[in-house]
N, C-alpha and C positions, 0 to 999 in steps of 0.2 A: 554564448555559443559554445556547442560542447568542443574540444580540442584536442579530439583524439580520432585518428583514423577507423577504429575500429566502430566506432559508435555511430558509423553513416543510418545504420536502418533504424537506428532509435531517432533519431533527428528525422529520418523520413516518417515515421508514427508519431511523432510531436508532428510535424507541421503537419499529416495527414487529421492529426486532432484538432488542431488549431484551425487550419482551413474548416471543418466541420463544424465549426463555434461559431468563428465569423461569418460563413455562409448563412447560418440561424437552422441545421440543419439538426445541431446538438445545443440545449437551451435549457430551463429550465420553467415549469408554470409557478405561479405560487400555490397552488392547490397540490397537495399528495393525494392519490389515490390508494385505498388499500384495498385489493380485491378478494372477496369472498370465493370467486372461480378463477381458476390461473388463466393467465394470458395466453395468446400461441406464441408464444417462446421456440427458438431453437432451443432444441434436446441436448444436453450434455451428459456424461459417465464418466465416472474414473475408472483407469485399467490400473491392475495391481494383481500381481504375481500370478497371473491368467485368468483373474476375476472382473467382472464387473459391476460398477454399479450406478442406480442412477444418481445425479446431482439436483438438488432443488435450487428453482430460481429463487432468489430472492430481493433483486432490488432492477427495474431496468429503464433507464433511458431513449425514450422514441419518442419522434414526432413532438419535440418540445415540452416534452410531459417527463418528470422523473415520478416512479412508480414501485412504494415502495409492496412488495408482494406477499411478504412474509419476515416475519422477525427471525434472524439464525435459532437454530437450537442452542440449549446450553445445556451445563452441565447434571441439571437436576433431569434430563431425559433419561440418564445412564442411570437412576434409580428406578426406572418403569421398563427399560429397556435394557436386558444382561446382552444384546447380541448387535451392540453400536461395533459396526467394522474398526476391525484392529488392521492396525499399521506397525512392523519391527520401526525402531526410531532410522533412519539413515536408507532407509529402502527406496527405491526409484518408483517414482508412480508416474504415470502418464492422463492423458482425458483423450474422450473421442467425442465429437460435435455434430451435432445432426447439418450443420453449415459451417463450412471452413470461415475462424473468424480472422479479421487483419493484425489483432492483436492478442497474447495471451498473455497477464500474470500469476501466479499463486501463491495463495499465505498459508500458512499456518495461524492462529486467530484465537486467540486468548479474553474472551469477553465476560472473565467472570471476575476479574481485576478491578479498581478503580478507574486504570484506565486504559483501555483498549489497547491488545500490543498483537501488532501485526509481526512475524516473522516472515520474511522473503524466502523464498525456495528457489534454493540454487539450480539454474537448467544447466544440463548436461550436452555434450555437444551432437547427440542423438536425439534433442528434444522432448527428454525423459525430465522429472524434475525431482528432488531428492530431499525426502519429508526429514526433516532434521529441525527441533528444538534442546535447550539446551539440558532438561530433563522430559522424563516420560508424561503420561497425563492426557487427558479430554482437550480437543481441541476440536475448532472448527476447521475444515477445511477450505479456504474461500477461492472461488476460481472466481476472475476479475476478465473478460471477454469485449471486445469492441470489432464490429463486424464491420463489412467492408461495406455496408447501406448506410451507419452512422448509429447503428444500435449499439449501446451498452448494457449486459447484464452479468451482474453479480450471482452466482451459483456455489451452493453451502454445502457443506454436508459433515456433520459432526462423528469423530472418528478417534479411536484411542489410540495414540502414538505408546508403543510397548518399547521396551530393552529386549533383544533377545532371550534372556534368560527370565523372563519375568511370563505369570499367569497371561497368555491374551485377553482375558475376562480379566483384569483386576485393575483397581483405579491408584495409580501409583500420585503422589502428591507432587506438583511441581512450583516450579518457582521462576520469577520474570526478572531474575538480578544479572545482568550482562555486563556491570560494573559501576561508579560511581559517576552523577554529572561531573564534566569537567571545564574547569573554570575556564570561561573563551577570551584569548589577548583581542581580539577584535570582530567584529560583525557588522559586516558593510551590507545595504539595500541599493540593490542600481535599479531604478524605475521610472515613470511617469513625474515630476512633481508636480504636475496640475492636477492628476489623481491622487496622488497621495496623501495620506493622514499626515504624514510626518514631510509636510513640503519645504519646510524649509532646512533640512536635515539630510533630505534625500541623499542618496549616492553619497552619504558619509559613514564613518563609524556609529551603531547606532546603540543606544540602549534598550536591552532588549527586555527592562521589565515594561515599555510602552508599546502600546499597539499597531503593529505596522501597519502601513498601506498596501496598498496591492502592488505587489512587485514582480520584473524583469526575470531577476537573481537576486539569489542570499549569497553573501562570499564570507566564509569562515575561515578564523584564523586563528589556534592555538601557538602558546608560547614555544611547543619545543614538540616535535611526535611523539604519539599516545596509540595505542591499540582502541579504536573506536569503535562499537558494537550496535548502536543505534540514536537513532534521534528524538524527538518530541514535541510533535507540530503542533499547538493550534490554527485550527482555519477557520477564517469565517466562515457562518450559516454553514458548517461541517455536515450536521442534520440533515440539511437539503440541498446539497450540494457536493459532484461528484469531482473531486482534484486527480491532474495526474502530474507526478514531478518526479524528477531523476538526479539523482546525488551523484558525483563525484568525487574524489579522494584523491589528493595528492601530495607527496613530501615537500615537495620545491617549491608550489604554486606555480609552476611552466605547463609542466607533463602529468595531465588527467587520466585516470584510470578511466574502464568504462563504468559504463552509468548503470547503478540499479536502479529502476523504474518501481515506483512507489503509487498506490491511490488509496485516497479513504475508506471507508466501510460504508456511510452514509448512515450508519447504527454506532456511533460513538456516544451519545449522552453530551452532556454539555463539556466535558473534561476532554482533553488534547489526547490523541493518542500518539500511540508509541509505537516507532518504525524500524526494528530489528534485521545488522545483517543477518545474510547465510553463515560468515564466521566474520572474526573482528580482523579490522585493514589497519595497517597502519600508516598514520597521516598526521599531515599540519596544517590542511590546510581542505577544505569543502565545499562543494557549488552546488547547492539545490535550485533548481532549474525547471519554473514550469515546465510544463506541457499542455494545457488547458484544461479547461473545467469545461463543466454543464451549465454553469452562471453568469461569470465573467471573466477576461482576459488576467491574465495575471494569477498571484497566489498571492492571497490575505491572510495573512502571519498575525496572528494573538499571541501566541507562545513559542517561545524556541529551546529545547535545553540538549547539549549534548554526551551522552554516555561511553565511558570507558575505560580505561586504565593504564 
């Protein structure tokens, strides 16, 4: 349970997720569909410095069907196209929605990596949200949306994060290093044990080069606080299946910060990706904490590793 006063409307968007799960309202087929014509989708835009523009769907969940629509751009576009929208690095961007959705996150989205590395975009307390990676570069923009029917859709649009003083046309090189893994004193799974892989281990310390079960909570536990910057999930069936989980951070393991909400891309490749803060917190201690999927209850954990310094 999260354990912090402030995090009441992230706990009401889990359980509004999770009631849509178990209702069978938000599900998964095994069939993907890839559409040659778009769907009707609500419309989305980014606003940026009195500009707009529009946002491509690209992956959405309805009526039991996940539907992937389109594969993001990447960075081989920016050699056929000199006029991919520039971003200063640190600038406030906003979206407008053709439907007011009940949920909004956004990354910044690095897919040209081994392995997929989401940056979080810090919201503002205006509801602006603030494009910061930790150098310049091509990136994907991903807006992450959940509507108040039980639709999910992912919305891309690739964009050049600039330095002020740099060309807006130019491709400046960047780099995914937020700091080095750090070795974990402990990692405990609280779950089901008649679902779990690891049933007879559950709800203990766990070794985490084995494959979890579908779990509750992860509870981490570094030996002394570190400046922490990101983490490194595998999920199961990532591919075809959409997660949503919220991290927390704490010195003491009492008193939880609030939670940044976290989801996959659903275009990860078979490799784990990597879930980058806004800037690095410092802790000793971490709860990643469902919120549910498109598939099944819980979060199926293949990989865990944690970064920073």
């Amino acid at each position: 349970m999260f354990q912090y006063v402030k995090v009441k409307n992230v706990v009401i968007i889990g359980a509004f997720i999770t009631f849509m799960i178990s209702s069978g309202i938000i599900t998964l087929s095994p069939i993907n569909k890839v559409f040659a014509t778009p769907l009707e989708l609500p419309k989305a835009s980014l606003l940026h410095n009195g500009g707009i523009s529009d946002l491509k769907p690209t992956l959405t969940v309805k009526d039991k069907i996940i539907d992937k629509i389109q594969v993001p751009e990447d960075e081989h576009e920016f050699e056929f196209n000199s006029l991919i929208y520039a971003i200063n690095r640190g600038d406030k961007i906003s979206f407008d929605f053709e439907e007011e959705p009940a949920q909004v996150d956004a990354f910044l989205i690095d897919y040209e990596t081994d392995y997929t590395t989401l940056w979080a975009l810090e919201k503002t307390e205006t509801g602006e949200y603030i494009a910061n990676t930790p150098s310049p570069g091509i990136y994907n923009l991903d807006v992450h949306a959940i509507y108040p029917n039980g639709e999910y859709v992912s919305y891309s649009k690739l964009i050049n994060v600039v330095d002020n003083n740099l060309d807006l046309l130019s491709l400046t090189p960047k780099t995914n290093e937020c700091g080095n893994e750090l070795p974990l004193d402990k990692l405990t799974a609280v779950g089901d044990p008649t679902t779990s892989i690891l049933n007879k281990i559950i709800n203990q310390p766990l070794i985490k080069e084995l494959s979890f079960g579908i779990i509750d909570e992860l509870n981490v536990q570094l030996a002394d606080i570190k400046n922490i910057c990101g983490i490194q999930l595998g999920l199961k069936n990532a591919q075809n299946d959409i997660n949503f989980f919220a991290v927390q951070s704490s010195n003491d393991g009492s008193r939880y910060s609030d939670p940044i909400v976290f989801s996959n891309t659903g275009f990860s490749g078979e490799l784990p990706e990597i879930y980058k803060y806004p800037s690095t917190v410092e802790a000793k201690f971490l709860k990643i904490i469902p919120l549910g999927s498109t598939l099944e209850k819980g979060l199926g954990i293949t990989d865990f590793k944690l970064f920073g310094h």
